[in-house]
N, C-alpha and C positions, 0 to 999 in steps of 0.2 A: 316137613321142615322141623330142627329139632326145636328146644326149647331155647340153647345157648344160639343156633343161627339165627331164634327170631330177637334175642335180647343183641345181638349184635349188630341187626340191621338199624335195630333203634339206635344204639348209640353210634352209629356214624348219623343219621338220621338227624343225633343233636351236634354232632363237629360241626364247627364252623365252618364254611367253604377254604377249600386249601388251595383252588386254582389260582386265587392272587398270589400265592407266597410262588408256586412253581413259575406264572408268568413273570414274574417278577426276576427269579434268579433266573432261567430263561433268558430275560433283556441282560437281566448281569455278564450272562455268559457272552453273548452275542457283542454288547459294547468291548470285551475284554478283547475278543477275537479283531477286533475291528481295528485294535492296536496296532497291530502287527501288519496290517495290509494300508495303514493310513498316510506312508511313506511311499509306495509303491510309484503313484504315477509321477512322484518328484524326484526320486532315486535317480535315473540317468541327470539330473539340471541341478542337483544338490550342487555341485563341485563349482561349478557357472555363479551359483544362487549366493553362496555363500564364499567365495574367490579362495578357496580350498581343494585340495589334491582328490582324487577317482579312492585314493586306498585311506584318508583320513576320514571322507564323508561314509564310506561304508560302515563307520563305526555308531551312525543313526539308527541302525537295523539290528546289527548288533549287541550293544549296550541294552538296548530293550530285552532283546533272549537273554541277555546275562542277569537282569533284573529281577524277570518272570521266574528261570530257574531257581534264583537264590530265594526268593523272598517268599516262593509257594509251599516248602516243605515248612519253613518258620511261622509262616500265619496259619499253618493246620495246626501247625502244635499252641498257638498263642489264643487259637478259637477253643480246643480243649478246655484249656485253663481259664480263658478269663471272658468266654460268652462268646459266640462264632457271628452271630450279628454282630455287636460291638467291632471287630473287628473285618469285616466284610465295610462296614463302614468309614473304617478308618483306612482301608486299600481304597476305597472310593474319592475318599478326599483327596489320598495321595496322588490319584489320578487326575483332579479338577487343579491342583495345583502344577502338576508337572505340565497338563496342557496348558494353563496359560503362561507359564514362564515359555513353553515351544512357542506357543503363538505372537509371544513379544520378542520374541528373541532376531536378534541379528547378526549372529556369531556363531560358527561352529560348536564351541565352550556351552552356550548357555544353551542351547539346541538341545546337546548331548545331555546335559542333567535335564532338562523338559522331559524327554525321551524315557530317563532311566526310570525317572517316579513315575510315566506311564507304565511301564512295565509290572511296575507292584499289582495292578489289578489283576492281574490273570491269576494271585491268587483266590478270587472270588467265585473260580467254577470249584476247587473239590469241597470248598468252605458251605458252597453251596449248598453242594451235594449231599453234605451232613449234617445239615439243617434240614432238609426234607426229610433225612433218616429218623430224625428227632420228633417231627411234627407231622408227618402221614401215617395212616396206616399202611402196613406191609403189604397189602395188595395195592397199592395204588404208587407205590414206590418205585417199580421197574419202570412206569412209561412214565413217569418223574423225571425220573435220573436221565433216562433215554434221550428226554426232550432235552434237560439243559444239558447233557452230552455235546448235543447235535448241534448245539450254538459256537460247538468249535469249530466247524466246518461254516456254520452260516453266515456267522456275524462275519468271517472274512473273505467268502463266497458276495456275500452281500456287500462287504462295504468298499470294493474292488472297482467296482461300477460307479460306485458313490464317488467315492476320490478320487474315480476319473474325471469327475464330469465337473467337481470343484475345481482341482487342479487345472482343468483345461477350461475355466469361466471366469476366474478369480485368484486374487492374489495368494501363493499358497500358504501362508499362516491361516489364511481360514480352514484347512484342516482341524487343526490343530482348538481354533478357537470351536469349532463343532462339537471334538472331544468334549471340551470343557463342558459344554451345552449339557450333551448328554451326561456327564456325569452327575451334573449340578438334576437333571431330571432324577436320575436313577440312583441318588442318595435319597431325594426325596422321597420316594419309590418304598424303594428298603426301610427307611426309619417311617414311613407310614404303615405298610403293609405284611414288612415279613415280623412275627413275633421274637421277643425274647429268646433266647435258649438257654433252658434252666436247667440243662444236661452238665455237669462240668467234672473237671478230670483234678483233683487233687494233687498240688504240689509246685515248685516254684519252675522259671523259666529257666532253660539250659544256655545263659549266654554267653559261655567259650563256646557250647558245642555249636551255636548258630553261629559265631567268630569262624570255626574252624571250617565248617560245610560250609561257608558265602567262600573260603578263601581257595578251598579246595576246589570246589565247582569254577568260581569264577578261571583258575587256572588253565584249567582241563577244558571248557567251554571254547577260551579263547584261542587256545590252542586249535582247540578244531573250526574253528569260525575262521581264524588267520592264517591258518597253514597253508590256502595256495598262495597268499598275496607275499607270506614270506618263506614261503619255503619250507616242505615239510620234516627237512632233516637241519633248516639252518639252526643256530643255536637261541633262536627267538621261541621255538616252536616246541622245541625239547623241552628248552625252560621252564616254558608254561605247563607244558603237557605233563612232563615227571616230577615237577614241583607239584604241579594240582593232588595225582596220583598217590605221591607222599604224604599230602595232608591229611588225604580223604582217610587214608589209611591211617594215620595219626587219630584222626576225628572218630572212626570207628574202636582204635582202642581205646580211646577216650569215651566214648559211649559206651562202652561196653562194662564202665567201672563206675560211672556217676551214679548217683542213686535218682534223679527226676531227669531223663536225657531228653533232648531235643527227639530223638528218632529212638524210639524201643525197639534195637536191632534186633534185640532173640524174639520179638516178635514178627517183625519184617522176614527172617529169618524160617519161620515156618512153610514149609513147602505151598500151602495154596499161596499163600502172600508171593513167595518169592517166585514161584513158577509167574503168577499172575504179572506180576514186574517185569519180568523176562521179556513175557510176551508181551507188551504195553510197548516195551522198549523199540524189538521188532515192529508191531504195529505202526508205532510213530514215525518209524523210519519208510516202511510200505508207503502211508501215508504225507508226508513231507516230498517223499522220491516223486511223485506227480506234481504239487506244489513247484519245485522247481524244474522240470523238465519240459510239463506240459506247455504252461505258457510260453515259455521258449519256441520252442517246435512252432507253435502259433502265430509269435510276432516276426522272427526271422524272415529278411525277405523271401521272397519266394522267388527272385532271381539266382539265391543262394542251390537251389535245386535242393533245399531241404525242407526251409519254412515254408509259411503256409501266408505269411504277407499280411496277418491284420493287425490293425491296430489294440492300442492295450485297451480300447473302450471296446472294439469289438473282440477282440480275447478274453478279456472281464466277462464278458455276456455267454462266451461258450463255456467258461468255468463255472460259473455260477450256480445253473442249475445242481450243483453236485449239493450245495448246500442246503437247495430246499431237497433234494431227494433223502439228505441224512435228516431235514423234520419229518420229513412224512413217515420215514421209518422209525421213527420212536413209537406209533401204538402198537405197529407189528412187533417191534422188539420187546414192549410188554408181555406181548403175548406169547412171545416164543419164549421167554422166560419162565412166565408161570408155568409152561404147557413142559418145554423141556428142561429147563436150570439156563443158570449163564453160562457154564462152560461152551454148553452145543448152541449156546449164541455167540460167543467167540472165535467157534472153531467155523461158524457159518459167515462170521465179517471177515475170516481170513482168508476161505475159501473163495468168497467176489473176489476178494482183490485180486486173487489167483486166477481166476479169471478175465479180470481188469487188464493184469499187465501181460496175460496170453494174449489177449486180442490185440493189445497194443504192439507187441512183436512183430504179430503177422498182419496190422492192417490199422497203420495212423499214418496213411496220407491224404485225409480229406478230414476236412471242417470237421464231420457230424461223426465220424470214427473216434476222434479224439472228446466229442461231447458225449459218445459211449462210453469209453473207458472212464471218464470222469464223472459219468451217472454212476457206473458199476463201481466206481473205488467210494462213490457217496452212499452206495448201497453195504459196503465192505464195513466202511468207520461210523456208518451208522449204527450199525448191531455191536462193531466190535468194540467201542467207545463206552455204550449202556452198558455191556456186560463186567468192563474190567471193575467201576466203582461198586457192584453187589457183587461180585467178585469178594472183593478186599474187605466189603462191610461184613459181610457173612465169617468174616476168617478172622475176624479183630472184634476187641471187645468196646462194647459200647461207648465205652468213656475214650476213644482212641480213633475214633471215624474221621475226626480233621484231622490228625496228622498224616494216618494212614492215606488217608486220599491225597494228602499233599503230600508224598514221597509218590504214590502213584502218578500222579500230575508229573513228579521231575521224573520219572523214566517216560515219560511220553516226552518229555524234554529234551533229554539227552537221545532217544533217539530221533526226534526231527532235526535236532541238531548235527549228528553225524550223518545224517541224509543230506544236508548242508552241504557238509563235509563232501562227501564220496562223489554225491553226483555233480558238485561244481568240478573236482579235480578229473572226473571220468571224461566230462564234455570238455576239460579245458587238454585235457590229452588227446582226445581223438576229436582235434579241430585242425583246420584247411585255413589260408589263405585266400578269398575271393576278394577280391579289388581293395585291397587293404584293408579289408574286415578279419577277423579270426574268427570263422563259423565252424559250429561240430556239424560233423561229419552225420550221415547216417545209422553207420555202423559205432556213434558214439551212444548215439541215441537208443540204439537197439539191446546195445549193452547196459544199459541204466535200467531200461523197462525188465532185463533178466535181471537186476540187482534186485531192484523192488519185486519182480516175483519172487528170490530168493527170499528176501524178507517173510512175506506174507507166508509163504509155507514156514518159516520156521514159527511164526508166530500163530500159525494152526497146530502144528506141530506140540508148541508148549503147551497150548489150549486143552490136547489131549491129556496131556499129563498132568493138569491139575484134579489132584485127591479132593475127596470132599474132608469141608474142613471137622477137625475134632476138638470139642470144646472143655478145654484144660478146668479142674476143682477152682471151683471159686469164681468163675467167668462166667458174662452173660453175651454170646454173639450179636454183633446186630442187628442181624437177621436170622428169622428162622432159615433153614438148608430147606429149597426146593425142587422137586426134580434135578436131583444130583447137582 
């Protein structure tokens, strides 16, 4: 052993332990996730609960996605600038606030703002993310990142179950007051355990360009979240969708001329970053396409001769596993990282899924078939999920790891979101009448599972195409380049 390996082993030997800071955002990631599924088993009794119409309460679900998208690329660039704690913090309050106004709430109105400042939290996974980059060493980095990856799958693999078992014990605002629970734990958490971040990126906030990105997403979001309810050619749908379309493009040549922009396009712009986005995009959508198909297939009667007849507590229980198999693959994905790069661990979570949604073509009519496919898509977003953030950090300079991850963040957004999209209108096209039910069909079902394999090959596909990155005069990556 050299002289430099043994002066290095001493100085981790004196780092502090860093497992608190990764358990910690870990729980971050997990609470964020949990958002999103903590409406789930009140979703059909919304309408009943609160003496409100089937297509106004759906906007509980929604509003959240529109929140999360907008507010994740803005708090990467606002962690930059003014401390990624400090603000990891301050998505957390906005979280303990939104749940208690949800959980007081008696009115559609006030429900829906609860909802929205829940939503701001899920900027806390790529804020995360880049906080680990700040305060570990580079080898200990990959199965970091891997793990709080994987709390996007768990914390709403896990809290599926959870929210069943309150919604069907108790009054349903105790969801809601839960949230707040854990928030109020997991601020305390953060401002005890994760450290400062004295990493910072010079220069002021870009507030048109976050004007112009919330107005343009929000547009284009809703568009695709509302297009079956109102029609995907009516003039509700265009509005949104070619008005969003026009901002976004507005908002990019407007970034493109500011001198401190919210999103450093010509950086985003560089082939690793923007191949990596592509495929994230893809992936989210592989990803999401199970999300809404599987439990379907599951709870549908089985009178229908398609479903499988169980309830949403025992549906929760057959999804679920998928989220502890994407923890368990965070050490492996460490390791395949060191061993081969991120790339050949993205082209390997794309490759499961390819797998995932083959099998499910040829063979999801039983329980444990469909707890297959959904182990093997846990196996898919657990490698592919770790790879895209060292991806994007190896390809961006150091002082630019929160925003970079929070634009990262919003293409996994936009693509779970037009997974949304596609496979509600796939199944609501290729659906039957059975006893004045409107059930899809088989062959609706079979066609969704080849969407999502199309997915997943394209987002293998891009995986190969990413260059290793090259580090522009003046720049420091933030990570060294490993096994390609």
């Amino acid at each position: 052993m050299g002289a430099s390996d043994a002066e290095e082993r001493a100085r981790l030997s004196r780092t502090p332990p860093t497992w608190p800071i990764v358990a910690v955002l870990a729980f971050a990631g997990a609470c964020s996730s949990f958002m999103f599924t903590i409406v789930v088993p009140i979703q059909a009794e919304l309408p009943e609960l609160l003496d409100e119409t089937r297509e106004a309460t759906a906007w509980v679900v929604t509003v959240t996605l529109l929140t999360a998208a907008v507010t994740t690329p803005i708090a990467g660039r606002l962690g930059d600038l003014y401390g990624k704690r400090r603000i990891v913090l301050a998505l957390i309050a906005v979280l303990v606030v939104g749940s208690v106004i949800a959980g007081a709430s008696q009115s559609l109105p006030v429900l829906l703002v609860g909802r929205a400042l829940q939503g701001a939290v899920v900027g806390v996974i790529p804020l995360g993310i880049a906080i680990l980059r700040d305060h570990l060493h580079e080898d200990r980095i990959g199965g970091a990142v891997a793990l709080v990856s994987a709390t996007l799958g768990f914390g709403g693999a896990l809290g599926l179950p959870v929210s069943a078992l309150i919604a069907g014990n108790a009054d349903w605002h105790l969801l809601f007051w839960t949230a707040a629970a854990l928030g109020v734990v997991l601020f305390t958490l953060v401002a005890w355990l994760v450290p400062v971040s004295t990493l910072r990126t010079p220069g002021r906030f870009d507030l048109p360009g976050a004007i112009g990105l919330a107005i343009g997403l929000s547009g284009l979001l809703v568009a695709l979240s509302q297009g079956d309810v109102w029609g995907w050619t009516s003039t509700a749908t265009l509005a949104f969708g070619l008005g969003g379309i026009v901002a976004l493009l507005l908002w990019g040549w407007y970034e493109l001329r500011v001198a401190d922009p919210l999103v450093d396009l010509r950086v985003a712009a560089r082939p690793p970053v923007l191949i990596t986005n592509l495929a994230s995009i893809a992936m989210g959508f592989a990803f999401f396409s199970s999300n809404i198909t599987l439990p379907q297939l599951l709870e549908l009667p089985a009178e229908t001769g398609v479903g499988l007849g169980l309830s949403l507590l025992e549906a929760s229980l057959v999804v679920m596993p998928s989220g502890l198999v994407m923890m368990a693959m965070s050490p492996v994905a460490a390791r395949l990282t060191r061993r081969f790069g991120a790339r050949a661990l993205l082209v390997s979570g794309a490759g499961a899924m390819v797998v995932a949604y083959t099998v499910a073509v040829v063979a999801s009519s039983e329980v444990w078939q469909i707890g297959l496919v959904n182990a093997l898509i846990g196996v898919g977003i657990g490698l592919g999920y770790a790879a895209m953030p060292i991806l994007i950090m190896r390809a961006v300079p150091a002082t630019e790891t929160g925003a970079a991850n929070g634009l990262n963040a919003l293409m996994r957004s936009l693509g779970t979101s037009a997974a949304a999209a596609v496979m509600g209108a796939v199944l609501a096209t290729h659906s039957v009448d059975v006893a004045g039910l409107q059930v899809p069909t088989r062959e609706g079902f079979e066609l969704t599972f080849l969407i999502g394999l199309g997915a997943a090959v394209v987002a293998g596909a891009l995986g190969l195409l990413i260059p290793k990155p090259r580090v522009l005069p003046g720049e420091h990556p933030s990570l060294p380049d490993v096994a390609g």
